[in-house]
N, CA, C and O of each residue as an XYZ file, in Angstrom:
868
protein
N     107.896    112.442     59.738
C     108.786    112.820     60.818
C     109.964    113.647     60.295
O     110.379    114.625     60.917
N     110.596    113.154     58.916
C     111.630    114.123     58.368
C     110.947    115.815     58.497
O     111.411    116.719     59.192
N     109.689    115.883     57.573
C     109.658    117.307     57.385
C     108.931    117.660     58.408
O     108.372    118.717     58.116
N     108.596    117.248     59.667
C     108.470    117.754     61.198
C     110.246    118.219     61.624
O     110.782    119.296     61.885
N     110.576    117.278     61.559
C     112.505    117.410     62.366
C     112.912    118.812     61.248
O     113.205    119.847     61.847
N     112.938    118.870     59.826
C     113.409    119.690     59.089
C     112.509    121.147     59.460
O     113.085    122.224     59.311
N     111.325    121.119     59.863
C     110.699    122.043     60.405
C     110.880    123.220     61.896
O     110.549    124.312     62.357
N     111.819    121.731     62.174
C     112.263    122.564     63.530
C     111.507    121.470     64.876
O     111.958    121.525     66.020
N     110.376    120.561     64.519
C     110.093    119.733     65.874
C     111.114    119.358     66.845
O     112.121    119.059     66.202
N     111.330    119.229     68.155
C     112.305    119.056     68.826
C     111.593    117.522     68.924
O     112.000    116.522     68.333
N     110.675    117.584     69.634
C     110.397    115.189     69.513
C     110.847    114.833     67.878
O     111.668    113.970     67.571
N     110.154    115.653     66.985
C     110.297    115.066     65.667
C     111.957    114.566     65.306
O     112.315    113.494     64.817
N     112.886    115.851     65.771
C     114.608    115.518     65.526
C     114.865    114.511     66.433
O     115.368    113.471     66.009
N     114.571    114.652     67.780
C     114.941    113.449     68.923
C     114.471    112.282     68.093
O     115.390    111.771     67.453
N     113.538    111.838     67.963
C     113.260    110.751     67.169
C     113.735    110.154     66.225
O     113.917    108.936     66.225
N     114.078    111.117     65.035
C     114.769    110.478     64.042
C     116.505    110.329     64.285
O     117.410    109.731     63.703
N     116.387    111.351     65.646
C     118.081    111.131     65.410
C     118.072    109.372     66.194
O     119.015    108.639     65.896
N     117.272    108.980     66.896
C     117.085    107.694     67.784
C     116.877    106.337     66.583
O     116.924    105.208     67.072
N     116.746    106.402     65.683
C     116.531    105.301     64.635
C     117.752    105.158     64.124
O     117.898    104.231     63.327
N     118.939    106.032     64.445
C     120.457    105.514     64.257
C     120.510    104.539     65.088
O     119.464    104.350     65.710
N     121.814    103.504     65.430
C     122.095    102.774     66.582
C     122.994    103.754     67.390
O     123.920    104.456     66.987
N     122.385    103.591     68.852
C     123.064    103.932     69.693
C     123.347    102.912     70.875
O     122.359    102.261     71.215
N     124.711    102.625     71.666
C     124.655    101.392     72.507
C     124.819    102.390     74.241
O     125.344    103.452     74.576
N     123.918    101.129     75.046
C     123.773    102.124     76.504
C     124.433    100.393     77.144
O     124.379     99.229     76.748
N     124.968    101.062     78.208
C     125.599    100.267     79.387
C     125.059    100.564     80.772
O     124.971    101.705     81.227
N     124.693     99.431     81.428
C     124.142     99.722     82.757
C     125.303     99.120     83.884
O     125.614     97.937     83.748
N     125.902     99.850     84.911
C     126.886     99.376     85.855
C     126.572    100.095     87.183
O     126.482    101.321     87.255
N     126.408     99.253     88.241
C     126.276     99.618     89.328
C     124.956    100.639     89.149
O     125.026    101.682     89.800
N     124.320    100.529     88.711
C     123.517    101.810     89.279
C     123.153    103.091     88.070
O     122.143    103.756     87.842
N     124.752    103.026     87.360
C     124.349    104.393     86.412
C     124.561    103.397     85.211
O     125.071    102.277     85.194
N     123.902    104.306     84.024
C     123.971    104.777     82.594
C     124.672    105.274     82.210
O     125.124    106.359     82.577
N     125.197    104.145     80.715
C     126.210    105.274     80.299
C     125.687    105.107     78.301
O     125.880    104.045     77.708
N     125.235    105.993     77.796
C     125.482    105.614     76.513
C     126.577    106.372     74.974
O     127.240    107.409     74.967
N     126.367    105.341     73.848
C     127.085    106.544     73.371
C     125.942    106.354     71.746
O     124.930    105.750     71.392
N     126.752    107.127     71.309
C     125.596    107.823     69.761
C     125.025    109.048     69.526
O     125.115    109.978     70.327
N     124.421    109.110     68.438
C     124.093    110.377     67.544
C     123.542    111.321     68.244
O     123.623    112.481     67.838
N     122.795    110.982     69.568
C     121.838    111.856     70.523
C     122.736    112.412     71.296
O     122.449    113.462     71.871
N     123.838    111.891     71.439
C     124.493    112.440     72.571
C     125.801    112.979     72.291
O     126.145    113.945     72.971
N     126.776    112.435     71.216
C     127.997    112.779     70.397
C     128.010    114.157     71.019
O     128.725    114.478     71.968
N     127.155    114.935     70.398
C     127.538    116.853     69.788
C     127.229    117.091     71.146
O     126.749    118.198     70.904
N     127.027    116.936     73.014
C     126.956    117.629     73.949
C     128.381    117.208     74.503
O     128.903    117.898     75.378
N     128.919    116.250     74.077
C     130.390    115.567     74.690
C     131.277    116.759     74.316
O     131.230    117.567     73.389
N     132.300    116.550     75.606
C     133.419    117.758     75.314
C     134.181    116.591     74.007
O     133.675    115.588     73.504
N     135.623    117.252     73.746
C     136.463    116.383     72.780
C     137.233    115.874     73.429
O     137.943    116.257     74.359
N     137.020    114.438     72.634
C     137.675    113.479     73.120
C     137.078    112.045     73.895
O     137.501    110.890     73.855
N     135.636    112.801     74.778
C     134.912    111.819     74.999
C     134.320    111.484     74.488
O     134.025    112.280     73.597
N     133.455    109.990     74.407
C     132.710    109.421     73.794
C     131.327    108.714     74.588
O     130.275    108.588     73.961
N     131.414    108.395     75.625
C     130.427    107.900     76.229
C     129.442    108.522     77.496
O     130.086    108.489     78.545
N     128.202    109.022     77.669
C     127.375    110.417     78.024
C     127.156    109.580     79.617
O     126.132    108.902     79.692
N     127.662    109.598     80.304
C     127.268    109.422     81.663
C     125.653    110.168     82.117
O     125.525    111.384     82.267
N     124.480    109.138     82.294
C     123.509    109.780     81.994
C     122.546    109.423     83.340
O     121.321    109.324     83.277
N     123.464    109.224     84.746
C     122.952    109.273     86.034
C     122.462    108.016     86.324
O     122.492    107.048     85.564
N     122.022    108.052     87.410
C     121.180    106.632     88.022
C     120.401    106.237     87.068
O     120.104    106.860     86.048
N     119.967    104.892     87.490
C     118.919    103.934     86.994
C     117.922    102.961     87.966
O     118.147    102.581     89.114
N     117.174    102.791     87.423
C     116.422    101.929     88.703
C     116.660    100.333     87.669
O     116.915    100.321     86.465
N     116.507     99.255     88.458
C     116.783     97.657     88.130
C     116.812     97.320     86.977
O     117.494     96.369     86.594
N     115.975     98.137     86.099
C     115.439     97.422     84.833
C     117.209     97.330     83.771
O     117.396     96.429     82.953
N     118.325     98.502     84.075
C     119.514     98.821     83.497
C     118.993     99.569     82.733
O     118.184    100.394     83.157
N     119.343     99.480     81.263
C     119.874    100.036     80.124
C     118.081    100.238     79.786
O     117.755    101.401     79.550
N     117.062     99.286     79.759
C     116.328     99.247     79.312
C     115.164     99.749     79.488
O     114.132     99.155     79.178
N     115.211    101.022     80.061
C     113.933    101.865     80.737
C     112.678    101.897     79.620
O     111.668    102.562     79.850
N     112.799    101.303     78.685
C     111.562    101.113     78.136
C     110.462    100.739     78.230
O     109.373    101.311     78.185
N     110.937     99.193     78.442
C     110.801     98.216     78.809
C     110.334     97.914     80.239
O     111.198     97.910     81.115
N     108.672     97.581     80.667
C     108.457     97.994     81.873
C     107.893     96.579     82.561
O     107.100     96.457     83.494
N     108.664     95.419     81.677
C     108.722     93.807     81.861
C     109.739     93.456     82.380
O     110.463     93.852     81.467
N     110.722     92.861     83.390
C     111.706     92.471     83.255
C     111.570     90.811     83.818
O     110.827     90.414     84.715
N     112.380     90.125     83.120
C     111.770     88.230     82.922
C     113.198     88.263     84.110
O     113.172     87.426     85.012
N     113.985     88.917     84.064
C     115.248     88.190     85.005
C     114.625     88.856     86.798
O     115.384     88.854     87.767
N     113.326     89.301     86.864
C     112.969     89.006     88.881
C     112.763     87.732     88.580
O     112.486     87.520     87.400
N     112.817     86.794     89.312
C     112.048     85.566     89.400
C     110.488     85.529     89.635
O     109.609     85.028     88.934
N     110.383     86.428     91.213
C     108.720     86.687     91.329
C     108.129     87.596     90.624
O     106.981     87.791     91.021
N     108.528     88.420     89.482
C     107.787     88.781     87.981
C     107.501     88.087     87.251
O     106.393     88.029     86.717
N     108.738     87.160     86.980
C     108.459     86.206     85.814
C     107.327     85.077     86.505
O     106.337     84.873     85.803
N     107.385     84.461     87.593
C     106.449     83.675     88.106
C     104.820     83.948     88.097
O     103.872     83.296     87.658
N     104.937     85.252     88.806
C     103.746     85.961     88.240
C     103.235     86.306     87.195
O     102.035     86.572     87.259
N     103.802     86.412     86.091
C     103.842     86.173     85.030
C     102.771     85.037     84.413
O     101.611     85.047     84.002
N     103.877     84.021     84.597
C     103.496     82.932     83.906
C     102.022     82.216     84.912
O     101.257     81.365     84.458
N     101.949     82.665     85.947
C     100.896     82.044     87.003
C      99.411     82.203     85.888
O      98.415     81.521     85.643
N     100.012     83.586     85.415
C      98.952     84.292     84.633
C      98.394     84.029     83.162
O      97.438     84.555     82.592
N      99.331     83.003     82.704
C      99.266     83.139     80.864
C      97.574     82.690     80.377
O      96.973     81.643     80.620
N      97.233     83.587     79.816
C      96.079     83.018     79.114
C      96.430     82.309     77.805
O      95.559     81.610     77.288
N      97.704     82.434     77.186
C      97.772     81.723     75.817
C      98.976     81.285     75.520
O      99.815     82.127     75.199
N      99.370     79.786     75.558
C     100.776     79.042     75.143
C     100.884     78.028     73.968
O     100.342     76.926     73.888
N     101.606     78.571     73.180
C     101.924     77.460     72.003
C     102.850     77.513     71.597
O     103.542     78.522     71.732
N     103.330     76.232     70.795
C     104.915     76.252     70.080
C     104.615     77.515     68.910
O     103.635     77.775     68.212
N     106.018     78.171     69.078
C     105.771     78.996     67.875
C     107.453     79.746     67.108
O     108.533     79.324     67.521
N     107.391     80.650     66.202
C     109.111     80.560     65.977
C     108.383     82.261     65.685
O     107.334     82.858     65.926
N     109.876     82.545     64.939
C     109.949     84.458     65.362
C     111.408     84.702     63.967
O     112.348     84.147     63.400
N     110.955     85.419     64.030
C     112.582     86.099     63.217
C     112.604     87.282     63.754
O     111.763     88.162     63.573
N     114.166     87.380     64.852
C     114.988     88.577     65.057
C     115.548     89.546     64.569
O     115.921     89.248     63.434
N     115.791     90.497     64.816
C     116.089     91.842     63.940
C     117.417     91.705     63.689
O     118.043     92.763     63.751
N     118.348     90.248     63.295
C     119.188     90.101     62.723
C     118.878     89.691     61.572
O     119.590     89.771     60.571
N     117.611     89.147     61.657
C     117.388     88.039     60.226
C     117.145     86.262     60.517
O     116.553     85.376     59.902
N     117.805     86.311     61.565
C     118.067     84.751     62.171
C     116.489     84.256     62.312
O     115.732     85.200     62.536
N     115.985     83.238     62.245
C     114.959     82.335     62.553
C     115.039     81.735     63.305
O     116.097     81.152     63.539
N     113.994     81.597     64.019
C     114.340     80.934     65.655
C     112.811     79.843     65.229
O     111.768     80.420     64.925
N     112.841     78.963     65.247
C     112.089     77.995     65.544
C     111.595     77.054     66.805
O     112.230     77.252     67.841
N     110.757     76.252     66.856
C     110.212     75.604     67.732
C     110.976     76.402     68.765
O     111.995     75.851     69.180
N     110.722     77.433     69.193
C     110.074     78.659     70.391
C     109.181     77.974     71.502
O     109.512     76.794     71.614
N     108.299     78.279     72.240
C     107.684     78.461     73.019
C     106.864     80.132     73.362
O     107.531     81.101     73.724
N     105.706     80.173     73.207
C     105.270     81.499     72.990
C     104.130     81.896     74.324
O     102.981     81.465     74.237
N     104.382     82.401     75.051
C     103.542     82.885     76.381
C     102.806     84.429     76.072
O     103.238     85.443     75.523
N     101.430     84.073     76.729
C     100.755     85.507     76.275
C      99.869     85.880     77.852
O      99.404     85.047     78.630
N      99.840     87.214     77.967
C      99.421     87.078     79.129
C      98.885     88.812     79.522
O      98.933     89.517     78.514
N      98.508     89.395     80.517
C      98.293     90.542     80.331
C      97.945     90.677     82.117
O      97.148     90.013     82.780
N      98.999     91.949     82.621
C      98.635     91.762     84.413
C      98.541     93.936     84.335
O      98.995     94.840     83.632
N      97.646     93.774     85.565
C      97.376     95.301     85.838
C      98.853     95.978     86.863
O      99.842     95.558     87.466
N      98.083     97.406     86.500
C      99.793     98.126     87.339
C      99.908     97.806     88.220
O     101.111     97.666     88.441
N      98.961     97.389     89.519
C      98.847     97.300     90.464
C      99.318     95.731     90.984
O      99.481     95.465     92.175
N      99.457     94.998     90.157
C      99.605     93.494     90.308
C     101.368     93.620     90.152
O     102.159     93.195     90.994
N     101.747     94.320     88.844
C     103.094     94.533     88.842
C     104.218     95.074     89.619
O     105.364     94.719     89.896
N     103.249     96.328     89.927
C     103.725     97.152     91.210
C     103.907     96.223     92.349
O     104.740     96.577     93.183
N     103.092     94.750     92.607
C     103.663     94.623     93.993
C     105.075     93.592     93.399
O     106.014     93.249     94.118
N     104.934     93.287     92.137
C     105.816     91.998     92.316
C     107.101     92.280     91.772
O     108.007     91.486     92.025
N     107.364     93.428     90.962
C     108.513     94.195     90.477
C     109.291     95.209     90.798
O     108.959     96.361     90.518
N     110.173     94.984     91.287
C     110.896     96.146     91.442
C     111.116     97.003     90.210
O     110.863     98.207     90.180
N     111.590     96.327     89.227
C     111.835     97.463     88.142
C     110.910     98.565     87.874
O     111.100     99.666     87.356
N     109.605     97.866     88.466
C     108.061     98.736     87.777
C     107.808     99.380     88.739
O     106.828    100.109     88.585
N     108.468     99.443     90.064
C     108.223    100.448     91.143
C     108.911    101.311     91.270
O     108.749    102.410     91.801
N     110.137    100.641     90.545
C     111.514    101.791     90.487
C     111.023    103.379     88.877
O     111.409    104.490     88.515
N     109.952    102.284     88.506
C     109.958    102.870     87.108
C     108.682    104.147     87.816
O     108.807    105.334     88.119
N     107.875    103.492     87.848
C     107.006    104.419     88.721
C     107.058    105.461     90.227
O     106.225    106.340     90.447
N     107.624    105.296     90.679
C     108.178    105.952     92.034
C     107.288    106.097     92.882
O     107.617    106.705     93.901
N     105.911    105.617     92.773
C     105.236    105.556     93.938
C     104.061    104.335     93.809
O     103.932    103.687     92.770
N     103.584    104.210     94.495
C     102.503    102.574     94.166
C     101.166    103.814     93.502
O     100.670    104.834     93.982
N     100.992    103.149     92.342
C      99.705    103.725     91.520
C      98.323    104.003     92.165
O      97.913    103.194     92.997
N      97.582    105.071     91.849
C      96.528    105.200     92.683
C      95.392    104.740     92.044
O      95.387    104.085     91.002
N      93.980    105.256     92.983
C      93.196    104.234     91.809
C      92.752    104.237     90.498
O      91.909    103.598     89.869
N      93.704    105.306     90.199
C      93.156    106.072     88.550
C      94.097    105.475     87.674
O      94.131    105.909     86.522
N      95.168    104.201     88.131
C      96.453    103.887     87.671
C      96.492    102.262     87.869
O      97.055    101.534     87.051
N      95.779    101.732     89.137
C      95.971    100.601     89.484
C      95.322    100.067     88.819
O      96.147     99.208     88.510
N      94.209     99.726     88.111
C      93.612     98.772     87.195
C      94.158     98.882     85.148
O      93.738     98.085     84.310
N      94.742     99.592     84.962
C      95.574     99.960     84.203
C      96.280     98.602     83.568
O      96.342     97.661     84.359
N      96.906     98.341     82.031
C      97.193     96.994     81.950
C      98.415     97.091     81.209
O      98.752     98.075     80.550
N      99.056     96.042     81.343
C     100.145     95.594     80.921
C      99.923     94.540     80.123
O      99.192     93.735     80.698
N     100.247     94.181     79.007
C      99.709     92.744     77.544
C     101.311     92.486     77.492
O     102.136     93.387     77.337
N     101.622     91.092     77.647
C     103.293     91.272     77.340
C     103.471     89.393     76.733
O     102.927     88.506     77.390
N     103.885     89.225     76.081
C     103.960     88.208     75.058
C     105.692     87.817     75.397
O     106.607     88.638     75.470
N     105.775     86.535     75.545
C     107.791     86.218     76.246
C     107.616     84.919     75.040
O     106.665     84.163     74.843
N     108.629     84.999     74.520
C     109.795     83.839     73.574
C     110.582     83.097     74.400
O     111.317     83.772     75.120
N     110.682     81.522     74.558
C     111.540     81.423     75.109
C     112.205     79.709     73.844
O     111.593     79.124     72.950
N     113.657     79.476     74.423
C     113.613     78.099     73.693
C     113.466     77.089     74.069
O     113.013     77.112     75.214
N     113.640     75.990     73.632
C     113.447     74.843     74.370
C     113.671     74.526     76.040
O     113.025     73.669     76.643
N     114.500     75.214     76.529
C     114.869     75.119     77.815
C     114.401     75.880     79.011
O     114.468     75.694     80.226
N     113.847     76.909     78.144
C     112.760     77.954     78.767
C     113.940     79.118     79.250
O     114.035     79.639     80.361
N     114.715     79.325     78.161
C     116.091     80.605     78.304
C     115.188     81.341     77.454
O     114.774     80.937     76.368
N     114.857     82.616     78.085
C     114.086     84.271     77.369
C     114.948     84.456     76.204
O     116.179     84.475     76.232
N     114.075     84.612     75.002
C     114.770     85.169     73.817
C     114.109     86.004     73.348
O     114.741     86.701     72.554
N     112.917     86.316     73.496
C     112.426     87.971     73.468
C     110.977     88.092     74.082
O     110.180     87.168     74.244
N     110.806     89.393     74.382
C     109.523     89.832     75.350
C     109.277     91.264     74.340
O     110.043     92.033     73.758
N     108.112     91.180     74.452
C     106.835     92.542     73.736
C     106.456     92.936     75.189
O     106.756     92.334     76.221
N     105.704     94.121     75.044
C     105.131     94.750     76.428
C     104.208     95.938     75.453
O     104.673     96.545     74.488
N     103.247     96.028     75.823
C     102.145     97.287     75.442
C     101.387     97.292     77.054
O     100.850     96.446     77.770
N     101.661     98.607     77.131
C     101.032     99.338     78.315
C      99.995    100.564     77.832
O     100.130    101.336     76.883
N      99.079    100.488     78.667
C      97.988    101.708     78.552
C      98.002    102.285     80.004
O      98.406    101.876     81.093
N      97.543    103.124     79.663
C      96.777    103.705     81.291
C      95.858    104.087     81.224
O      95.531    104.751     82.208
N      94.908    103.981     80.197
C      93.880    104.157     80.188
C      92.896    103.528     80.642
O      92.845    102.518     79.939
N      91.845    103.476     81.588
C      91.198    102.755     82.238
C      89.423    103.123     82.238
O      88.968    104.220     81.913
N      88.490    101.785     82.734
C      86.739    102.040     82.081
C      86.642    102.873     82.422
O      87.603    103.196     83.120
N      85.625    103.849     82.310
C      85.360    105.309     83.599
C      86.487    106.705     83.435
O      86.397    107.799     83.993
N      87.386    106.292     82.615
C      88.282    107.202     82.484
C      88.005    108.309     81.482
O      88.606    109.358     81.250
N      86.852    107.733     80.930
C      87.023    108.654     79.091
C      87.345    110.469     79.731
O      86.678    110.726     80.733
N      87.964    111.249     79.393
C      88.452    112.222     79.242
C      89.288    112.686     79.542
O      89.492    113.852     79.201
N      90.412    111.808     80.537
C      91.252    112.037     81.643
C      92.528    111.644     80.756
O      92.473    110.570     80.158
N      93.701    112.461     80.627
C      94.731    112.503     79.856
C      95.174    110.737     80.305
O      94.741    110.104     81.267
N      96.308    110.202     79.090
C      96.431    109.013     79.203
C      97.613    108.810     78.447
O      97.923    109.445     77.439
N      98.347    107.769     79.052
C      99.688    107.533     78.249
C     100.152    106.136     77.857
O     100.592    105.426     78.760
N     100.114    105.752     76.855
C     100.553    104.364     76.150
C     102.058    104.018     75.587
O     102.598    104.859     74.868
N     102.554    103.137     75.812
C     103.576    102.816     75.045
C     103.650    101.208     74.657
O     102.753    100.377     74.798
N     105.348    100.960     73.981
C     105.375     99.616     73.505
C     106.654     99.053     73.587
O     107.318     99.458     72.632
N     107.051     98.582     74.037
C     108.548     97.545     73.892
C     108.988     96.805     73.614
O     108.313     95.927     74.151
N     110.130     96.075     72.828
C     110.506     94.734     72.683
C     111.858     94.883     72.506
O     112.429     95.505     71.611
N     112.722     93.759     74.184
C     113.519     93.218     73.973
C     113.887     92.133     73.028
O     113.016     91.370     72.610
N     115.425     91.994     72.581
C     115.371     90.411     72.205
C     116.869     90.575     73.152
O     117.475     91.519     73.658
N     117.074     88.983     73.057
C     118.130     88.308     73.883
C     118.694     87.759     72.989
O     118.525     86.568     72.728
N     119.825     88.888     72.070
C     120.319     88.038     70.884
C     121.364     87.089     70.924
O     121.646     86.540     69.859
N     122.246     86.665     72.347
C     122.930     86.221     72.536
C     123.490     85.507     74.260
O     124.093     86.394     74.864
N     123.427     84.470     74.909
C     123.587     83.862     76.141
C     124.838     83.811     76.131
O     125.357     83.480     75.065
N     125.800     84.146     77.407
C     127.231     83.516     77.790
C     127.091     83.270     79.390
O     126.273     83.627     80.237
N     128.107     82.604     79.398
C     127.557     82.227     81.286
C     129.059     83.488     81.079
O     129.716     84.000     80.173
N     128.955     83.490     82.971
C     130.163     84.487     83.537
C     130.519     85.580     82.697
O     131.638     86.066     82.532
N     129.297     85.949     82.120
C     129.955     87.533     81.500
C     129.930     88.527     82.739
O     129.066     88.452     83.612
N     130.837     89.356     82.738
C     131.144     90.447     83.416
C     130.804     92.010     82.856
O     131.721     92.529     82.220
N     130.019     92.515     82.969
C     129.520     93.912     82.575
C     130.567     95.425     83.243
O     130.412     96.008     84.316
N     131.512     95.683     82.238
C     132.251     97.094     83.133
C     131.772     98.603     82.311
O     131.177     98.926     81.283
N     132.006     98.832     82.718
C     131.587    100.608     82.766
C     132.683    101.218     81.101
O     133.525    100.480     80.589
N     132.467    102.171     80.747
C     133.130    102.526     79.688
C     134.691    103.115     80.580
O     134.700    103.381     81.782
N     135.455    103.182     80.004
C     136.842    104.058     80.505
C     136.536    105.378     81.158
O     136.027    106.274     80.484
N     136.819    105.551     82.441
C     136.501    106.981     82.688
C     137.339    108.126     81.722
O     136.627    109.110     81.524
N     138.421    108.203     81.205
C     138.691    109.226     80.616
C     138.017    109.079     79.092
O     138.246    109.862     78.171
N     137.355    108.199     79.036
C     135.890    108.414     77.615
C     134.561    108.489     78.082
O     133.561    107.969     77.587
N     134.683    109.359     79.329
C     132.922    109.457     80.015
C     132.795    110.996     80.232
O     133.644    111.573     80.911
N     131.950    111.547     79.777
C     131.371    112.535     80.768
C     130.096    112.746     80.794
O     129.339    112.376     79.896
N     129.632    113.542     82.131
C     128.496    113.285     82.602
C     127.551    114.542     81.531
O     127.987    115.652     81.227
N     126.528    114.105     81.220
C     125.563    115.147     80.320
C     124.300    115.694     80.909
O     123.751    114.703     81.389
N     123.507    116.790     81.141
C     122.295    116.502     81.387
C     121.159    116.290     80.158
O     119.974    116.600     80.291
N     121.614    115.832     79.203
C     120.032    115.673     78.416
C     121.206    115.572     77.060
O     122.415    115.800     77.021
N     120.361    115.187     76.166
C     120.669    115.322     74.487
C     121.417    116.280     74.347
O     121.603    116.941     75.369
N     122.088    116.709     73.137
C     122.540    117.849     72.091
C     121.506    118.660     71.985
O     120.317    118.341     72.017
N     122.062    119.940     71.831
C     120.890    121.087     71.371
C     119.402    120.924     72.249
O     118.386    121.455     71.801
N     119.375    120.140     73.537
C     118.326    120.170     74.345
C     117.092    119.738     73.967
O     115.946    120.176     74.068
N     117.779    118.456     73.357
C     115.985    117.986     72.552
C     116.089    116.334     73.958
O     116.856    115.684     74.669
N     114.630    116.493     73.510
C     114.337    115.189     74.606
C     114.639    114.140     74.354
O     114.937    113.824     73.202
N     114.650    113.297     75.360
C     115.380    112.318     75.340
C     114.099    111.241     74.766
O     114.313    110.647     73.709
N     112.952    111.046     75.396
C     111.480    110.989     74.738
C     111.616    108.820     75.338
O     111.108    107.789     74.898
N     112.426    109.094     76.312
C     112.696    107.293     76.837
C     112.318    107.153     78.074
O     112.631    106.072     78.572
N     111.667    107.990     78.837
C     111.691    107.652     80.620
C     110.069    107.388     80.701
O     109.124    108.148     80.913
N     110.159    105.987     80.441
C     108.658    105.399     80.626
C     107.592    105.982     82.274
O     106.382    106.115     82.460
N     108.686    106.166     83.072
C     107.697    106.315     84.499
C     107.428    107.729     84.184
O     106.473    108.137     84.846
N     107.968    108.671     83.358
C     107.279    110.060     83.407
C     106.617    110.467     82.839
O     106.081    111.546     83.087
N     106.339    109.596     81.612
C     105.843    109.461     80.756
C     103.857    109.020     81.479
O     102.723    109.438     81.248
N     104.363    108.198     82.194
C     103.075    107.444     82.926
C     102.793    108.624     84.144
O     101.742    108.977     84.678
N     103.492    108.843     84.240
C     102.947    109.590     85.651
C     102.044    111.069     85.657
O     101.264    111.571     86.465
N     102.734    111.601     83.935
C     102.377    112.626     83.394
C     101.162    112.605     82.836
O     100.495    113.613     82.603
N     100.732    111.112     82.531
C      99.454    110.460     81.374
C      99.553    110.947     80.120
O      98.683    110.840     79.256
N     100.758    111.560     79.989
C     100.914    111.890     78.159
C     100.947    110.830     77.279
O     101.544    109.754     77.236
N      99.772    111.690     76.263
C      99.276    110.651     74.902
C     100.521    110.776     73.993
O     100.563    110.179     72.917
């Protein structure tokens, strides 16, 4: 990926510039993030890229699971083909033990009715070249059954399909931390401005529903 980006790739630079940390905030509705992708389009002085609406999921448009609907997560779990005690180490280092480990796998069409995030993500109910399509998504939880991390692998590739463009991806939240009554606010407006896209016009390479809708491999 370096000597693609050093070559001049525009995904290849988007990419590697994305393996820095960058932090995104979801409020009311919009996006706001800040970091390496977005720094060099900010006028001076601001810091945080106002980056338009969002549909339910927030910050996490990756991510095409979300455990906080209730009738997702229910559906969900209605569904698990595989549960056992199990533990994990987080991308802090921390060890999480005696876990609880859910495995399970539901089509677009099953998600589509029970998620908003996945309808918001998709923008229209999947047709039949989309609806049998699958979702594999694996949830952590602890003893109390509080989410401490979710996997998601999506295909769209479906039987009968062989030649028809197709688009896959992969996600994983973790929930590195619970507080009751946290309050979520927006960055300072005089450290916001609004951007349309990355620095130097490289992609952003994160909007899972266009990604799907497009069937890009």
């Amino acid at each position: 990926m370096k000597k693609d980006a050093a070559d001049g790739d525009p995904v290849a630079r988007s990419l590697l510039i994305q393996t820095r940390p960058h932090r995104s905030v979801s409020v009311n509705g919009k996006l706001y993030t800040t970091g390496p992708l977005y720094a060099p389009a900010l006028p001076k002085g601001k810091t945080w890229a106002l980056r338009g609406a969002i549909p339910n999921g927030g910050a996490f448009t990756d991510q095409v699971v979300d455990v906080f609907e209730p009738q997702t997560l229910k559906k969900l779990l209605s569904d698990t083909y595989f549960r056992k005690r199990s533990g994990f180490k987080d991308s802090t280092g921390r060890i999480h033990e005696n876990t609880m480990l859910y495995k399970g796998k539901i089509t677009f069409a099953d998600l589509y009715a029970v998620s908003p995030t996945f309808r918001a993500l998709l923008g229209r109910k999947p047709d039949a070249t989309l609806a049998p399509a699958l979702v594999w998504w694996w949830l952590w939880t602890d003893k109390d059954g509080t989410p401490m991390m979710v996997d998601s692998i999506w295909d769209t590739w479906i039987k009968g399909g062989a030649g028809r463009p197709h688009a896959r991806g992969a996600a994983r939240t973790e929930y590195l931390a619970w507080r009751p009554h946290v309050t979520v606010k927006p960055p300072r407006s005089s450290l916001v401005a609004k951007v349309e896209g990355p620095a130097d016009g490289l992609p952003e390479i994160d909007d899972v529903g266009e990604a799907i809708r497009d069937r890009r491999d």
